[in-house]
N, C-alpha and C positions, 0 to 999 in steps of 0.2 A: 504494500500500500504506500512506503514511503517511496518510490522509486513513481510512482504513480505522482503524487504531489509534488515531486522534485521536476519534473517533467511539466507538469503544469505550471511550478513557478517560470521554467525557463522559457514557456514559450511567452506566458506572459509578458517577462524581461524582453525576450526577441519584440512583442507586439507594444510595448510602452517603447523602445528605440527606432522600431519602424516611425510609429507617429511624431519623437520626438524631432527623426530628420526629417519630416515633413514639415514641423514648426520651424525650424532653422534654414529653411529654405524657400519661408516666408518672409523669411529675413537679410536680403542681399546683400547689405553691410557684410554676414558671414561667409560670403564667397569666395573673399579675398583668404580666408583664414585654410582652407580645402582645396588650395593647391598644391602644397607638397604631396608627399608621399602617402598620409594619412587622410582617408575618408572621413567624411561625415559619419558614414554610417561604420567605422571601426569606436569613433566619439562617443556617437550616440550608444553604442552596444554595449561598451566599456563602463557607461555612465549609470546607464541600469544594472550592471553588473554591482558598479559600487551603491547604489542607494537602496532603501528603504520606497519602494515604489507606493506613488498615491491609489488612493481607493480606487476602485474602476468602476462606474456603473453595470449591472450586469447586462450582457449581451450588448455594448455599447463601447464605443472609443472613450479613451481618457478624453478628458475635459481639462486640455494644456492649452491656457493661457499663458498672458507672460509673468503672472503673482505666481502660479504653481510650477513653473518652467524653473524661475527664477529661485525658488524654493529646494528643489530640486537638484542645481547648479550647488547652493550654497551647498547641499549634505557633500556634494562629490568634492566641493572646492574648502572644504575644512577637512578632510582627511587629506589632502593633496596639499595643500598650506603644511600641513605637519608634516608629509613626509619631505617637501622641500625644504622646510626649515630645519631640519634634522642632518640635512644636506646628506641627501640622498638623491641621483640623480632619476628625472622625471621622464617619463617617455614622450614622444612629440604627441602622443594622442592624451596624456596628462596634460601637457602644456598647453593644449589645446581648449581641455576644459575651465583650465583658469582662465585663459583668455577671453573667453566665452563667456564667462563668467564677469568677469570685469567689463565686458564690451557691455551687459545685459545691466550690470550697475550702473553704467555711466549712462546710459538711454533711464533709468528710473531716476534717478539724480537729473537729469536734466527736464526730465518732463513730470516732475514731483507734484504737481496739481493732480495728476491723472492715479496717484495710487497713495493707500495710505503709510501712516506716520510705522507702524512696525517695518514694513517692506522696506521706506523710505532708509528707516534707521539700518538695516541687514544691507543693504547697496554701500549703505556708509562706511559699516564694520568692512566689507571686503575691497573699499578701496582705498582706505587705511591700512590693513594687514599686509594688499598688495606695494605699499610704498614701502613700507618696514620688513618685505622678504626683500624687495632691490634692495635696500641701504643695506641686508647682512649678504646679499650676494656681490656689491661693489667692496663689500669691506672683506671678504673671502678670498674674493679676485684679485686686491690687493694683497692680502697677507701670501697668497701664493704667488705672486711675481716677484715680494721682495724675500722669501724662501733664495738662500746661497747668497744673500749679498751682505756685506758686513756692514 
């Protein structure tokens, strides 16, 4: 029976990343980000793998707005925050979801009339965390170049 359930999570996982790259390619700002090597839909599969997936109506598509999209991002982009800042290095489809993530923050922050004060606040928290992973990865980058110099 649990081989049964296991199999139903996964397809669901499969079926919340199908739809999620459907949302993200409502969104042509993220076009530019799906030109390397790494797919949307490596992102999106990756991203269900890591989260905690929303409720799903039954016999119905998720209901991925950009409040629950963005919800979403944050679970994947706070386990990912921690294993960067642990300095551990990130895959391009990790990197991707931060990006993503940040791209999704700065579109709430800039159009903050259109969503509430919680959401507004979590946009905040991830574009502050992302200024304070660069400051310890410029300060990294340094400590490693001047590694052998007296």
């Amino acid at each position: 029976m649990s081989v049964i359930r296991s199999v139903a999570g996964q397809w669901e996982k499969a079926e919340y990343a199908h739809q999620l790259q459907a949302f993200f390619k409502q969104h042509d700002q993220l076009g530019h980000l799906f030109v390397g090597a790494t797919t949307s839909s490596t992102v999106c599969n990756l991203l269900a793998a890591m989260i905690e997936l929303p409720a799903k109506p039954k016999d119905l598509d998720y209901q991925l707005t950009l409040p629950h999209v963005f919800h979403d991002l944050f679970q994947g982009f706070l386990l990912l925050f921690v294993k960067d800042a642990e300095h551990k290095a990130l895959s391009q489809a990790e990197q991707l979801i931060l990006s993503i993530t940040v791209h999704f923050a700065q579109h709430i922050i800039e159009h903050a009339e259109q969503f509430n004060t919680a959401l507004i606040a979590t946009a905040q928290r991830v574009l502050s965390a992302m200024s304070q992973l660069e400051l310890q990865r410029k300060s990294q980058r340094r400590s490693l170049q001047n590694m052998g110099r007296s």
